[in-house]
Each structure stands twice: as structure tokens, then as C-alpha cells.
N, C-alpha and C positions, 0 to 999 in steps of 0.2 A: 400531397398529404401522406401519399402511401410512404415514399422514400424516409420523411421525417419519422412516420411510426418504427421503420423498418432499423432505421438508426439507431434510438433510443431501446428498444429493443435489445441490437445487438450491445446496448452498452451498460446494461444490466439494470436497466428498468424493468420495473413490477406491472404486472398485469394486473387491475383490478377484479377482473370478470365482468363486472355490473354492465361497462359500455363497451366494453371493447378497447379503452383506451392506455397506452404506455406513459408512464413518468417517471421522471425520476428520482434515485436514492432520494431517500430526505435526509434532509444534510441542514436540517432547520434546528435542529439543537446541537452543541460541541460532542464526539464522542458518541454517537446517538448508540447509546448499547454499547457504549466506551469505545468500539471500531468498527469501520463501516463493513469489517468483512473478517467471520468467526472458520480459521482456515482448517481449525481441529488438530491433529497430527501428521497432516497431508503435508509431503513432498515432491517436488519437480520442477521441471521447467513450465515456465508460462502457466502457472499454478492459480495465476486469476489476473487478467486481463480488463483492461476499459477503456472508461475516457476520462482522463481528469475533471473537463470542465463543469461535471454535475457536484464537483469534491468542493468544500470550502478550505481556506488556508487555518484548520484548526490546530496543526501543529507551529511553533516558533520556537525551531534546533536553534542548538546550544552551540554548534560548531561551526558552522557556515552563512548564518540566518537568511536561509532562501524566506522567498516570501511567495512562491506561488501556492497552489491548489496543492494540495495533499491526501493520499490513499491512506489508510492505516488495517493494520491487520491481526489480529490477535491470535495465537496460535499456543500449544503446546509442546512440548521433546517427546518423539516416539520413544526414543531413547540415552542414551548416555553418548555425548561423542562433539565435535565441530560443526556449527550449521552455518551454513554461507548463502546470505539472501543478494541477489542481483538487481539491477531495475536492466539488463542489457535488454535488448529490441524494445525499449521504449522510445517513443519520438521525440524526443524533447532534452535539454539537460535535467537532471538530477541531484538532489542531495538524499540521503538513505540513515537513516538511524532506528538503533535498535533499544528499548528496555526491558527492564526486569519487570516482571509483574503480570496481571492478566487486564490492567485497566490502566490509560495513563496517569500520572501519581501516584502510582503503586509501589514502581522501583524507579532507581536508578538510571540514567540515562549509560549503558555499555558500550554504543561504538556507535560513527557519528563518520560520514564520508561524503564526497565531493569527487570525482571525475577521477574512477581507477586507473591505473597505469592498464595501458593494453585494452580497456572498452570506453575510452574517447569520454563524454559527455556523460556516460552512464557510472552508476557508483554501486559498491558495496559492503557490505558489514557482515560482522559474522560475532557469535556469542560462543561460547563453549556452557554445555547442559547438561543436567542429567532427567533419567525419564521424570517426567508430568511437571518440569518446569515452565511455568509460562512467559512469557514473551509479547510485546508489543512492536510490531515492525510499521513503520512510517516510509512511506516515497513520495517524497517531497518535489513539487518544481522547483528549479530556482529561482525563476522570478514569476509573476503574475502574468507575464505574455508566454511564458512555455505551455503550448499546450497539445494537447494531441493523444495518443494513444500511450497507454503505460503497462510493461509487464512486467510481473511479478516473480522471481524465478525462485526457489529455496530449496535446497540440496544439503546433504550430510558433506562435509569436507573430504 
């Protein structure tokens, strides 16, 4: 029992306090808060980390139509310039897509990828912004059996 609390834990379940016990995201409505992860204007590598398989498949891209489990993230532009989001050192294949807006439906679907040249099974997208644009980024499995660990990487070009 320890090893399973210590898992879900490290994969970014909430602590209630009341018993002591871990669970996970709730992933029981589409969007919950329109994305399961509000990243502000933060940039970097390995900028949020997990496990897919707490994720449901609430995204269905327009360009490759994976059908696995899906992270999403909704973020802002510090500034004016290139942003380039990666899924690299995640376990699993990927599809990556980015839109306009701070909620899906908001905008436009802008860029939409499947297994970059040069990181193998991993993809990425990139938008051009100016400051306090918002952003919906999506890392998609591609199928329902990809599972494992996914990270998030987002850097200025």
C-alpha cells in the first residue's frame, strides 16, 4: 500500500488531508477548468511532468487522430517572440497540438505534429505570440496502449 500511495503521489495527485489519502486528477468532466494544468507564463524544460494514465482521451486532433490519453495545458506569452513546446523524454509515442485561446473552443487549432525529425516517437509544435496571448497545448498518446510517463518541455525559440 505504501509503494501505490507513493506513486500516485509522485504523479500529481491531491492530498485530501482528512485521511491521509492520495487520488487522482479528476478527469470526470471534459476540460475540468478547460485544462488539467494552468502553467501561467512559466517556461522550461520538463515544466510538468506525469503519468498519462490518470488523463482521459478528451482531446480528438485534427491531424493525426491519436486516440490515446491526453495532458492539456493552458498557458500564457511572457512575451513577444517563438515558443516551442516538446513532449521529448516522454515514454511513449506522441502527437502535440497547439491552439489559440485560453479554453478549448476558444481558437483555432495552429499547429498539429506527429514524430519530429531528430526526437524519434516524440513531437513538437510551436505558435509565434505576442505578450498575454493565450494558448491551449495538448500531448496526446497515440494510441490507447501508449502509456507511461510524459514530459512537458516549453522554451522561447
Amino acid at each position: 500500500m505504501p509503494l501505490f500511495l507513493l506513486i500516485l503521489a509522485a504523479c500529481g495527485g491531491t492530498n485530501n488531508g482528512a485521511n491521509d489519502t492520495v487520488e487522482p486528477p479528476d478527469t470526470s468532466v471534459p476540460w475540468a477548468e478547460c485544462t488539467n494544468f494552468d502553467l501561467g507564463s512559466a517556461v522550461g524544460d520538463a515544466l510538468e511532468t506525469g503519468e498519462n494514465i490518470f488523463y482521459d482521451s478528451a482531446f480528438h486532433d485534427e491531424c493525426k487522430e491519436a486516440t490515446g490519453h491526453d495532458v492539456s495545458f493552458t498557458w500564457t506569452a511572457p512575451s513577444d517572440g517563438v515558443f516551442v513546446a516538446s513532449s521529448e523524454g516522454t515514454e511513449y509515442d506522441t502527437v502535440m497540438m497547439v491552439y489559440a485561446g485560453a479554453c478549448p473552443g476558444d481558437g483555432a487549432l495552429l499547429d498539429c505534429n506527429d514524430d519530429t525529425e531528430g526526437l524519434g516517437a516524440q513531437s513538437q509544435v510551436s505558435v509565434t505570440a505576442s505578450t498575454g496571448d493565450a494558448f491551449v497545448w495538448v500531448l496526446d498518446a497515440f494510441e490507447d496502449a501508449d502509456r507511461g510517463t510524459w514530459v512537458f518541455n516549453l522554451n522561447p525559440e
